[in-house]
C-alpha positions as CSV (number, residue, x, y, z in Angstrom):
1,X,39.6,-41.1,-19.3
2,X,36.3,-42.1,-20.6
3,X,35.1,-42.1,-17.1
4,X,36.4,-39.6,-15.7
5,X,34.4,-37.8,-18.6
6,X,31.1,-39.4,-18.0
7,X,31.7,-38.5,-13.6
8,X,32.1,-34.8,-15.3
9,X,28.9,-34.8,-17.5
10,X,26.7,-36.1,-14.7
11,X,28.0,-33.9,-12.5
12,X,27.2,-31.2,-14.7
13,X,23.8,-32.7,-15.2
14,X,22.8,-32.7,-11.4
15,X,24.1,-28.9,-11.4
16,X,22.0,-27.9,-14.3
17,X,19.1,-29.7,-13.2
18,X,17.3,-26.9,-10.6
19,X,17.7,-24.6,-13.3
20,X,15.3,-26.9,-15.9
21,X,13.2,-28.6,-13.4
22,X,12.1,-26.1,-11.0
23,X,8.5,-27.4,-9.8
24,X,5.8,-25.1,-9.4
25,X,7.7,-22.4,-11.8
26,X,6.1,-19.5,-13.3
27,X,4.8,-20.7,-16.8
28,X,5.1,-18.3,-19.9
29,X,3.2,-14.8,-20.2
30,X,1.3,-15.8,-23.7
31,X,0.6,-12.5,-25.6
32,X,-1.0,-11.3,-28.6
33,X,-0.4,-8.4,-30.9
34,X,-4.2,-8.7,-31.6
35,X,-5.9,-9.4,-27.9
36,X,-5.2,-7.2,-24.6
37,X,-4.3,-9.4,-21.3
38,X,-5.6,-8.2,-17.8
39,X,-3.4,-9.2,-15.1
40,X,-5.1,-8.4,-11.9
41,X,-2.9,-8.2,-8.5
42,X,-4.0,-8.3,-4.9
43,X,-2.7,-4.9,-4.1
44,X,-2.2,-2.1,-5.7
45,X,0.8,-1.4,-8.3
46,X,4.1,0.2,-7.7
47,X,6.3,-0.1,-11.0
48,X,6.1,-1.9,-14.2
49,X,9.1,-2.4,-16.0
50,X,9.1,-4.1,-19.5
51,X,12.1,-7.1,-20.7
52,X,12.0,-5.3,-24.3
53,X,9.6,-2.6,-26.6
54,X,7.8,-5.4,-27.7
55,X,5.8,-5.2,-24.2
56,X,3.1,-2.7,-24.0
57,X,1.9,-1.7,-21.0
58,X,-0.2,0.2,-19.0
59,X,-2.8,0.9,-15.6
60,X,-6.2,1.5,-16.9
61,X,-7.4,5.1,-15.1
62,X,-9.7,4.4,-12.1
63,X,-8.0,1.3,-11.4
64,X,-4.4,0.8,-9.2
65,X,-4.2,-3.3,-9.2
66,X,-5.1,-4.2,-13.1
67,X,-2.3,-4.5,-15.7
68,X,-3.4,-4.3,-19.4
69,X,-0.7,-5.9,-21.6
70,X,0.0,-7.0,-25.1
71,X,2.5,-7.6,-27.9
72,X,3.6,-4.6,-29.9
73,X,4.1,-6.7,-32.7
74,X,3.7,-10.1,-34.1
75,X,6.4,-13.2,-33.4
76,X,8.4,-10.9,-30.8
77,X,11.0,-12.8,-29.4
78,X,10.6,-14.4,-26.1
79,X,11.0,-11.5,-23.5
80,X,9.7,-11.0,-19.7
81,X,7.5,-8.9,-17.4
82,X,8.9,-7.3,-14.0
83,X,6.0,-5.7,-11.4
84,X,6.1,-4.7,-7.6
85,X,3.1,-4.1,-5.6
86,X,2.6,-2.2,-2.3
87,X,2.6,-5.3,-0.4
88,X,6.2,-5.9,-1.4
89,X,5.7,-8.1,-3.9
90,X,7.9,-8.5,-7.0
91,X,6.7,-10.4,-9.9
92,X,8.6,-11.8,-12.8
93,X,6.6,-13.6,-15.7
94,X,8.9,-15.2,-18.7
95,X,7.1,-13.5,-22.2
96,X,6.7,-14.7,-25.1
97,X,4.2,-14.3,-28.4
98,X,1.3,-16.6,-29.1
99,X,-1.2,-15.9,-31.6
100,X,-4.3,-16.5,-29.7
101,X,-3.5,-17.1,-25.8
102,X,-5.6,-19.7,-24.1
103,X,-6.3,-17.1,-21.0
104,X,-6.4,-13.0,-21.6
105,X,-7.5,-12.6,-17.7
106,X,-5.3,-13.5,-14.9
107,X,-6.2,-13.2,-11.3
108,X,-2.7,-12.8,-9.2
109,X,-4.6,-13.4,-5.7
110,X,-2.7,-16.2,-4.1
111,X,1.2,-16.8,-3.6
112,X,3.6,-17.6,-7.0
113,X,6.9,-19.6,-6.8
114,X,8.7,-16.3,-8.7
115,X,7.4,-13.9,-6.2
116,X,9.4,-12.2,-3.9
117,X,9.4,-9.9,-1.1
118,X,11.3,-6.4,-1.0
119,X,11.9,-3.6,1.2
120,X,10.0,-0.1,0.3
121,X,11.9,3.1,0.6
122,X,12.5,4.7,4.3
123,X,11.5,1.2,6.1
124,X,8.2,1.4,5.5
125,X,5.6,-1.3,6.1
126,X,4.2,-3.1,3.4
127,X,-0.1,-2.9,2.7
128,X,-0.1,-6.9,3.2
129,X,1.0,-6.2,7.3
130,X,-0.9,-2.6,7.6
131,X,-3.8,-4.2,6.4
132,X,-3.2,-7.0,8.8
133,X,-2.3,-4.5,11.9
134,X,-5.7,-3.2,10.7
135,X,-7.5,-5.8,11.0
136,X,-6.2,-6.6,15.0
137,X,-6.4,-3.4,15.7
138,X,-10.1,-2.4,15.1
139,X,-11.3,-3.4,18.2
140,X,-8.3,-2.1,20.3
141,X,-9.2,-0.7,23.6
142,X,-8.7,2.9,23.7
143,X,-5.0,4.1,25.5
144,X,-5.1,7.7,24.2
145,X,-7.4,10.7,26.1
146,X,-7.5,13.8,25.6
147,X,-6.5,14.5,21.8
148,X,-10.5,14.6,20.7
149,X,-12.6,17.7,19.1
150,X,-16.1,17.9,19.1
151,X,-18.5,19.9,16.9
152,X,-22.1,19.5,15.8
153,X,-22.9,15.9,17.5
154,X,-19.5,14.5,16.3
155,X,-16.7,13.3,18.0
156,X,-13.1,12.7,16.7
157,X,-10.6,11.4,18.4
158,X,-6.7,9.7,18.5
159,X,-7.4,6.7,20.4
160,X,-4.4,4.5,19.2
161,X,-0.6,5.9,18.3
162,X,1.5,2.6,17.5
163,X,4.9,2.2,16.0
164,X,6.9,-0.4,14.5
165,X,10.3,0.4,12.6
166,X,10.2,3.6,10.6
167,X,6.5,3.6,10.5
168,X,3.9,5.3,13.0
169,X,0.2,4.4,12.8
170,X,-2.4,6.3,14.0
171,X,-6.0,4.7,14.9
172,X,-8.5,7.6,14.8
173,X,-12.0,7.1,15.8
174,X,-15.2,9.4,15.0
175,X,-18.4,8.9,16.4
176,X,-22.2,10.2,15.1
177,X,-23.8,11.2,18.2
178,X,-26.1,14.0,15.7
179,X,-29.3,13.2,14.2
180,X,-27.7,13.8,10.8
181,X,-25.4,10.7,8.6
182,X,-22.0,12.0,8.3
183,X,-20.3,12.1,5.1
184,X,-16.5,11.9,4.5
185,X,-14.3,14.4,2.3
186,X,-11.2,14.2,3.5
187,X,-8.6,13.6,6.6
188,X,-5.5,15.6,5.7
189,X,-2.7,15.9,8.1
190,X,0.6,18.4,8.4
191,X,3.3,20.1,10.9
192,X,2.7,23.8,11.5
193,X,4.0,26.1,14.0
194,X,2.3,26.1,17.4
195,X,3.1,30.0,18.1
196,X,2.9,32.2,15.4
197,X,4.1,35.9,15.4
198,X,1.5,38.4,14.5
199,X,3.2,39.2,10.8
200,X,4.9,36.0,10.2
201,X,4.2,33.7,7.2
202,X,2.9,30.5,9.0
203,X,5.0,27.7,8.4
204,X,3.1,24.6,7.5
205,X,4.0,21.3,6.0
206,X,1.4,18.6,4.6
207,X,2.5,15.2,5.5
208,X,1.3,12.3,3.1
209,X,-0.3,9.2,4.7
210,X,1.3,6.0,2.4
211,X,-1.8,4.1,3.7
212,X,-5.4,4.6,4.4
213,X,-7.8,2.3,5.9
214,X,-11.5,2.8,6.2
215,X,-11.8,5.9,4.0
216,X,-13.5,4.8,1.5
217,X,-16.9,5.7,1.0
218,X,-17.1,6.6,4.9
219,X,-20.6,7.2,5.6
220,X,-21.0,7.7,9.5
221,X,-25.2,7.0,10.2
222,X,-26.7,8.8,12.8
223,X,-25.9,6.9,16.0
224,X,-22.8,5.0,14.5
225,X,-19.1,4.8,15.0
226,X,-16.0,4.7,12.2
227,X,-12.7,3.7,12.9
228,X,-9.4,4.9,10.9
229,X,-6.1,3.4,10.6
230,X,-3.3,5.7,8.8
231,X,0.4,5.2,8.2
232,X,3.4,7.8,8.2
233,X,7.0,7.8,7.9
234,X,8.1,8.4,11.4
235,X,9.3,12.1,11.7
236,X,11.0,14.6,13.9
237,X,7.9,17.2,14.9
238,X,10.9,19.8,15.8
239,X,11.3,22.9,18.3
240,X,7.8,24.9,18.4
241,X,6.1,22.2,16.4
242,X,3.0,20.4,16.5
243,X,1.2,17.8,14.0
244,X,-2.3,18.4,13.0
245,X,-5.0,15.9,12.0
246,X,-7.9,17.7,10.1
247,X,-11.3,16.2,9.3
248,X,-13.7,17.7,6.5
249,X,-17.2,16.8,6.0
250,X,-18.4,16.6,2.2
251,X,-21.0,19.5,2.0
252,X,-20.8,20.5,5.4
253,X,-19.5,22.6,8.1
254,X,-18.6,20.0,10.5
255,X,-15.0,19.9,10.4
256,X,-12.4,18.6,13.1
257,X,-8.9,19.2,14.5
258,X,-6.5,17.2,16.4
259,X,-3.8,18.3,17.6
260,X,-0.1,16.4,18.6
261,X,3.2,17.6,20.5
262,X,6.6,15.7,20.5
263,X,5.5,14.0,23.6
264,X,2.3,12.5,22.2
265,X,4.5,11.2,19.3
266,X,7.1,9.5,21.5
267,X,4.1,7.5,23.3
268,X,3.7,5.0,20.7
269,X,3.2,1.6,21.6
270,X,5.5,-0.8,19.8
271,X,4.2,-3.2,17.4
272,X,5.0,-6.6,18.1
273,X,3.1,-8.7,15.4
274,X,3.5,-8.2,11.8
């Protein structure tokens, strides 16, 4: 009997043993009632969601990737922190109180044993591969003529249309052939109708790019080139439809207009790399 016992209680041991000796795992979240913790990601953040009250939380304005945490109150019990990020990354930290935490500053920038990947809503591709898709796509050799607008020295045009499950991405190009630098307001796009009746409301829809690469603080020089990568959900254009890329220059006149049909859309090249 006695043995059979001890065979049971080392069995149990070994069974209970990943759950207490996990190398690599997350250590504890110390936090303060008294000090604010900074818990900075790689990409920008989705959701937040708090183990308990005794978690305060919050993304400082200006900012997208910084988490400013602390304890709502002294000797909270022990607790934990949930985040997701745009790159599909969901975080879990075990909380719990410490009077004075050794770090108030964490830098999230390489891979954790407790992170884990998850799916975004409608298929969509996570920053982490658009960013890479990007980066091998900057150079591409142009496979799309004919969609370009010109006005005032510049020239815009759709030079790259790829697709890869529920995701299209478009690789716009716009080139400074003026004497003038080129400054960047805005690239909006939306659906409208392609044949509109004298007195008819015109039906337009703005689409939403869930990713943007190269927009910021575009300043085309005289003579230079920029190149634009932007993500959409893949959509349906419809019957009498077309899509509708629109440039605007900041404190200028120098706008441009692209404009797609059905069979543009269904050109896509399919990604094959992530």
């Amino acid at each position: 009997m006695k043995k059979h016992s001890l065979i049971f209680f080392l069995c149990l041991l070994l069974l209970q043993a990943p759950l207490y000796a996990q190398p690599g795992a997350q250590p504890p979240l110390d936090l303060s009632a008294r000090q604010t913790t900074s818990l900075i990601f790689p990409y920008p953040i989705l959701s937040v969601d708090r183990g308990s009250g005794d978690i305060l939380a919050q993304v400082p304005e200006q900012t997208a990737n910084v988490l400013q945490v602390k304890g709502a109150r002294e000797h909270f019990p022990n607790t934990n922190l949930t985040v997701i990020t745009k790159d599909g990354k969901l975080y879990s930290f075990p909380v719990r109180y410490a009077s004075a935490p050794a770090a108030t500053l964490l830098s999230l920038d390489s891979l954790t044993p407790t992170e884990a990947s998850v799916l975004l809503p409608g298929g969509r591709l996570h920053d982490a591969e658009l960013d890479n898709i990007s980066r091998q796509l900057a150079q591409d050799a142009r496979f799309y003529h004919g969609i370009k607008a010109r006005t005032g020295g510049m020239r815009f045009a759709l030079e790259g249309l790829y697709s890869k499950g529920n995701t299209l991405v478009y690789r716009l190009v716009l080139h400074n052939a003026s004497s003038l630098p080129f400054e960047l307001e805005a690239v909006r796009f939306a659906t409208k109708d392609r044949r509109q009746a004298r007195r008819a409301a015109s039906q337009e829809v703005e689409l939403q790019p869930y990713y943007a690469w190269g927009t910021q603080d575009a300043s085309i020089e005289a003579g230079a080139s920029q190149v634009f990568f932007f993500a959409l959900e893949r959509f349906p254009l419809g019957r009498g439809k077309e899509q509708v890329i629109e440039l605007y220059e900041r404190k200028g006149s120098r706008h441009l207009s692209l404009r797609l049909r059905d069979r543009h859309l269904v050109r896509a090249c399919s990604l094959l790399f992530e």
